[in-house]
C-alpha positions in Angstrom: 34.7 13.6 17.0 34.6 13.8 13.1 37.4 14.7 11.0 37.2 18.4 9.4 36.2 16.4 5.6 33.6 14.6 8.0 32.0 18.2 9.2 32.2 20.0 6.2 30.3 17.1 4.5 27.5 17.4 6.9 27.0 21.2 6.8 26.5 20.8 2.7 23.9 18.0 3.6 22.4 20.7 6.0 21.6 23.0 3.7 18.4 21.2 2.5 16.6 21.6 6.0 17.9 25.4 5.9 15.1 27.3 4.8 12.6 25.9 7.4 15.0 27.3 10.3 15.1 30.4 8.0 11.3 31.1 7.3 10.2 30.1 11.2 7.6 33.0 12.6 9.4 35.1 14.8 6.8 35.7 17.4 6.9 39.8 18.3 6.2 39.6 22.0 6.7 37.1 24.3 2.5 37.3 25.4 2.2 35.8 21.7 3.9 32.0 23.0 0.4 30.7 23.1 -0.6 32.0 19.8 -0.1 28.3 18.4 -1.1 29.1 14.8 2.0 31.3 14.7 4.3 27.7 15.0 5.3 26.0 12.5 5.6 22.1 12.4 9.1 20.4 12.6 9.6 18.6 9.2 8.7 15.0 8.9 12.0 13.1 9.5 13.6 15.1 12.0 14.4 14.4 16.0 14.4 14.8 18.7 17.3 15.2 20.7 16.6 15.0 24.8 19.2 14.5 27.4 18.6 15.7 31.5 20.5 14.4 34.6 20.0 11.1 36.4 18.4 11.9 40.3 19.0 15.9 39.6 17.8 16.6 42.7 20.2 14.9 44.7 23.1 16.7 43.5 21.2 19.9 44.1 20.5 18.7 47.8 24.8 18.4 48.1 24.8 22.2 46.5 26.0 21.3 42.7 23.4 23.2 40.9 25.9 25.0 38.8 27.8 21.6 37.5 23.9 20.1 36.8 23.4 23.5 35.0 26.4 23.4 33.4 25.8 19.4 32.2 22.5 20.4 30.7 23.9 23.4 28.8 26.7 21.0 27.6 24.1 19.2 25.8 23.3 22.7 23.1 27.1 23.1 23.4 28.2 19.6 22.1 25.1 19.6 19.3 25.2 22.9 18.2 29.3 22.4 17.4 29.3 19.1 16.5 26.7 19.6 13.5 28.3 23.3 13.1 24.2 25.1 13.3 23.5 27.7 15.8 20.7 28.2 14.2 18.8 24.3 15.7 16.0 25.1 17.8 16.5 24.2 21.5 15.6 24.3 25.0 17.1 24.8 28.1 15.8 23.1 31.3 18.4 23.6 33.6 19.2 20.1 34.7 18.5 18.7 30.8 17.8 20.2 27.4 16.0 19.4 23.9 17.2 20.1 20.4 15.8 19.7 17.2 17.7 18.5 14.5 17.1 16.8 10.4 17.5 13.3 10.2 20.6 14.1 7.9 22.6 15.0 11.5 21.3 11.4 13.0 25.3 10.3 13.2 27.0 13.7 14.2 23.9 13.9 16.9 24.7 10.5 18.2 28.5 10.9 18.5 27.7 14.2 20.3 25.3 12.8 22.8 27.5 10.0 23.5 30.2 11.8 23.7 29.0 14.7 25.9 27.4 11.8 28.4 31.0 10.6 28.7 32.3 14.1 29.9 29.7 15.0 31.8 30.6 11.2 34.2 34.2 12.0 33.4 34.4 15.4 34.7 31.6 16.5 37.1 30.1 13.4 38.6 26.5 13.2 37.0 25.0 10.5 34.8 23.8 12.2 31.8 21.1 10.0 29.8 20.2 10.7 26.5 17.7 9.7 23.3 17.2 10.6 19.8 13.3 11.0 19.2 11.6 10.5 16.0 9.2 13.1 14.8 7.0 10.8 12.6 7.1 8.7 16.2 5.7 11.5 18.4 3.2 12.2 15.7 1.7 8.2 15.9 0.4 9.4 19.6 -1.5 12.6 18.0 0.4 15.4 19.7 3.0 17.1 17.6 6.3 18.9 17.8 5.8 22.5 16.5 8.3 25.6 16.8 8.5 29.2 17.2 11.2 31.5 17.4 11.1 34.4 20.4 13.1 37.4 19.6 14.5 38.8 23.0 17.1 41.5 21.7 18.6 42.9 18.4 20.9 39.7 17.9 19.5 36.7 19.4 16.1 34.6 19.4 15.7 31.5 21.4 13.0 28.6 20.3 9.8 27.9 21.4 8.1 24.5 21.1 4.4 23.6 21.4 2.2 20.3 20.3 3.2 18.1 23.6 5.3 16.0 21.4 8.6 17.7 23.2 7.4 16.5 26.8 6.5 13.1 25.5 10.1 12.6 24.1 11.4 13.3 27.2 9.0 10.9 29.0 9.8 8.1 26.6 13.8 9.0 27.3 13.0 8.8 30.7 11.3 5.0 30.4 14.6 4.2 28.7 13.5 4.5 24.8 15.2 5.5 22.2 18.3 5.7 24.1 21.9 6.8 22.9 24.5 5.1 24.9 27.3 6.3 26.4 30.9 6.9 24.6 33.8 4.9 26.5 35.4 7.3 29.6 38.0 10.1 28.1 35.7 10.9 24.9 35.7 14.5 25.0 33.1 16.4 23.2 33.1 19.8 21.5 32.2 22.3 23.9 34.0 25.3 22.6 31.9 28.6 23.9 30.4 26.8 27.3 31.5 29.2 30.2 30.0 29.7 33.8 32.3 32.9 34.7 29.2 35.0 36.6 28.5 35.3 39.7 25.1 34.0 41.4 22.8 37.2 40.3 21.3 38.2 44.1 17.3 38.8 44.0 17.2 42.9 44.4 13.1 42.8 44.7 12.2 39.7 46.8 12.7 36.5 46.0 13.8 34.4 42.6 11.0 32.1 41.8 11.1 29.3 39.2 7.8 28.2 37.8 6.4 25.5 35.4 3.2 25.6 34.4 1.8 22.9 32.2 -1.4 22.6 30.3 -3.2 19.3 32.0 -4.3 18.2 28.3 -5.5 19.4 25.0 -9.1 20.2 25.9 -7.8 22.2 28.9 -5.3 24.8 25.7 -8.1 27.6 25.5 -8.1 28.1 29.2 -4.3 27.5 29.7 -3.4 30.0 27.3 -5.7 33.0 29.2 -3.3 31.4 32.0 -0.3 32.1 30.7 -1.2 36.1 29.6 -2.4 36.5 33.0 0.5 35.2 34.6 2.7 36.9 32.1 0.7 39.7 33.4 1.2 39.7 37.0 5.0 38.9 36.3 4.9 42.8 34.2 3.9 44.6 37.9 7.7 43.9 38.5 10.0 46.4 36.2 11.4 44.3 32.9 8.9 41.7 33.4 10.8 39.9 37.0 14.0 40.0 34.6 16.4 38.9 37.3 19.3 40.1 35.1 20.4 44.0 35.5 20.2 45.8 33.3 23.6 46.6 32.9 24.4 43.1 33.2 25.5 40.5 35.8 29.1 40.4 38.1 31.7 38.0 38.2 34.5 37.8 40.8 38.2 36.8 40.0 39.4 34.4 40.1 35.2 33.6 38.5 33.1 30.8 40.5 33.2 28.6 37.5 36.7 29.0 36.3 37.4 25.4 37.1 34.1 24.1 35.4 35.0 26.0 32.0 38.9 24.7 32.1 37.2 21.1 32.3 35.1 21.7 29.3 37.7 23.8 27.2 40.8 21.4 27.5 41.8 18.2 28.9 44.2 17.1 31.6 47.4 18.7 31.8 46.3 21.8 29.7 44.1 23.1 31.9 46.4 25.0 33.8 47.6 26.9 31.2 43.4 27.3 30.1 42.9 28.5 33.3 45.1 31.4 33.1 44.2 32.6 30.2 40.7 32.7 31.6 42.4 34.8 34.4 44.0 37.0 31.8 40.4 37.6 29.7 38.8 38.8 33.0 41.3 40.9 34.2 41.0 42.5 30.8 37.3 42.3 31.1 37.4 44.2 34.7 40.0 47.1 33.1 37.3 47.4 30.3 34.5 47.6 32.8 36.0 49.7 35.6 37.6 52.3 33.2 35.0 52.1 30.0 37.6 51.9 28.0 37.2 49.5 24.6 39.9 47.1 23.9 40.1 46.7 20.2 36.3 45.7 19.4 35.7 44.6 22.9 34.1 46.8 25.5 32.9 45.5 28.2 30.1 47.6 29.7 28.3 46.7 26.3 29.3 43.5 26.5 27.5 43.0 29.8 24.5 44.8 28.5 24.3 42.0 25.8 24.2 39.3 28.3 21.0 40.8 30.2 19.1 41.5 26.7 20.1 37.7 25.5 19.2 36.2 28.5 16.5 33.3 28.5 14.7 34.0 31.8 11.2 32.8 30.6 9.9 30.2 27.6 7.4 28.4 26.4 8.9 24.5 26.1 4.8 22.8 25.9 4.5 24.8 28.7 5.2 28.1 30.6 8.6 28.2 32.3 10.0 31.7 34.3 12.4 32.2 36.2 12.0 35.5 37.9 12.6 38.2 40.5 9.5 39.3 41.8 8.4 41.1 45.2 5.8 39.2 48.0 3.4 40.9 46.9 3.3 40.0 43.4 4.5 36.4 44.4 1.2 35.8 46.4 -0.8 37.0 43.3 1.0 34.3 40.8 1.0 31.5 43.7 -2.9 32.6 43.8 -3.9 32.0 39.7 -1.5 29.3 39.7 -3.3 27.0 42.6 -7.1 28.5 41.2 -5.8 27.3 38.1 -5.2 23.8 39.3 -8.2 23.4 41.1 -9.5 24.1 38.2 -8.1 21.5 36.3 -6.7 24.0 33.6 -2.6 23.2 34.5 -0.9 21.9 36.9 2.1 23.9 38.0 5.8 23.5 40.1 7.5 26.4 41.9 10.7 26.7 43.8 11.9 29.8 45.2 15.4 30.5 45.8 17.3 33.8 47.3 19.5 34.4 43.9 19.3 33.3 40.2 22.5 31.3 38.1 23.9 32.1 34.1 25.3 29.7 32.1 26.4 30.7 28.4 27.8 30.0 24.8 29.9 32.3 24.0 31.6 31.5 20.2 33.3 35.2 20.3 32.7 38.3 22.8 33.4 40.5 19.8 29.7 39.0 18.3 26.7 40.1 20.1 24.8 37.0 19.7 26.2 35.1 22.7 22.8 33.2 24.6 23.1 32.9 28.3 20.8 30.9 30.1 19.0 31.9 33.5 17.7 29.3 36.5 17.4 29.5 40.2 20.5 29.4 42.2 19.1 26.5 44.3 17.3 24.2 42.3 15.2 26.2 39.9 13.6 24.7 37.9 14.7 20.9 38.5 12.8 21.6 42.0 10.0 23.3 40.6 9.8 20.1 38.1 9.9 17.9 40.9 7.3 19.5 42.8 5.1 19.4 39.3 6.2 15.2 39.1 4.9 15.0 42.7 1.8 16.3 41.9 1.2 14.2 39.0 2.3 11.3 41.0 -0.3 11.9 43.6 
């Protein structure tokens, strides 16, 4: 990690890539995500930064979906502090995520990614791999990495990327290019905000279904994006869209599920203990708050929790459409219907995994902001399944 001179430097050379994350369209409803003149491009000069989890699906198959959830969040996490922006588009992709960045955070980026490959072995098991993209790179092969901003409450917008360029960084990551290597074992990134306290959010209308559905090439766009409004569609039959967040926000038990996770990302060994009961503490004051309605100070809980279900990222647009959402049989066999029509067709090709409950995983900087972002996947794979069952396809 950088010294406090180190950060503070890089935040004043930030300010000259400011006004593009400032003046980015904010797109007014989420049917607008194929509207591609409504995108800006990413500046020449900036990156790409990709990360996912080496053989994902395996630690899902010995039930650690919330520790490969919680690696790919760490990704944002360690970025987003290290180079001191919330304001960086990114994407979530359950076992992995993408941020943008200027080339004037190249060094802070690579410490972070290093640094956050390093915990993620260190503290939950996974290999993390990771790569810095050049933009003026993706651009040589003709696609391009453009960005939008979805605004899904008051407070809080989450990024939308188009061009292809974002799923041909990943690919090129994947073939080992561009590769940021791993910090020595006990480097400990900044992950201050990362916390998995909720509970597994139970489908109330059928089942929890993660989808991917990807455009099968340029020439196929026009027809993919009357996909994605019609799927978009079918999702609105269920009430909030298949939001499979209550409304008045998700549960966690106490002690929380992922008590232990967020003590290994907040502190070290040997100060986790006392980490973990002050975790014990805020959610015992968190339950008072809920169960009585009583604020404490600026904090009240049962708005609090309302926050997290507006904020939540349970469908994007990341080159492609991605949802995860609680829909009924019916309207399950209707999406599963345009998807495979679709196919045939040779306008996308598609991955879906269905799972009995949906997961959270957040940054929260301070509960006494409503801007905390919380992002939604199957509990059971989501949509590392569904991406696997898309790769199969592909393969065949």
């Amino acid at each position: 990690m950088g010294s406090t001179c180190d950060s503070y430097h890089y935040m004043v050379s930030f300010d000259a890539d400011r006004s593009f994350l400032e003046n980015l369209p904010v797109l007014a409803a989420f049917e607008d995500v194929t509207d591609f003149g409504g995108y800006e491009p990413l500046p020449d000069g900036w990156l790409l930064a990709c990360a996912d989890i080496v053989k994902s699906t395996d630690a899902i198959a010995a039930g650690r979906y919330k520790a490969v959830n919680t690696a790919g969040a760490s990704v944002i996490s360690a970025l987003l502090n290290r180079i001191g922006s919330r304001d960086l588009p990114f994407a979530f992709g359950g076992d992995g995520a993408l941020v943008a960045l200027p080339h004037t955070a190249r060094t802070p980026a690579q410490e972070a990614l290093a640094a956050v490959q390093a915990w993620v072995m260190d503290e939950l098991g996974l290999e993390l791999r990771a790569a810095l993209v050049p933009v003026e790179d993706v651009r040589k092969t003709g696609l391009d990495v453009r960005v939008a901003r979805m605004r899904v409450s008051e407070h809080v917008t989450y990024a939308m990327f188009a061009g292809g360029g974002a799923s041909w960084a990943e690919a090129e990551m994947k073939a080992g290019r561009y590769r940021v290597a791993p910090a020595a074992s006990g480097t400990r990134p900044d992950l201050a905000g990362l916390s998995c306290r909720w509970d597994p959010i139970d489908a109330r209308r059928g089942e929890i279904v993660s989808v991917i559905a990807m455009p099968t090439g340029i020439e196929s766009l026009p027809r993919f994006s009357a996909l994605v409004a019609d799927l978009i569609e079918i999702a609105s039959q269920s009430e909030r869209g298949g939001h499979p967040v209550p409304m008045d926000g998700p549960h966690h038990s106490f002690p929380s599920v992922g008590m232990d996770i967020e003590a290994r990302a907040a502190a070290p060994k040997g100060r986790r203990l006392a980490y973990k009961l002050w975790i014990l503490i805020q959610l015992a004051l968190n339950i008072y708050s809920d169960k009585t309605g009583r604020s404490l100070g600026r904090f009240n809980a049962e708005r609090y929790k309302r926050d997290v279900a507006a904020n939540s990222d349970f469908r994007k647009f990341d080159d492609g459409l991605k949802m995860t959402i609680d829909i009924d049989a019916a309207t399950l066999a209707q999406l599963e219907k345009k998807l495979i029509d679709a196919e045939r067709d040779g306008v996308c090709r598609f991955g879906l995994h269905k799972q009995n409950a949906a997961l959270m995983t957040c940054i929260v900087a301070t509960p006494l902001a409503p801007d905390h972002i919380h992002f939604v996947d199957g509990a059971a794979g989501g949509y590392a399944m569904a991406a696997e069952n898309l790769k199969s396809k592909i393969a065949a």
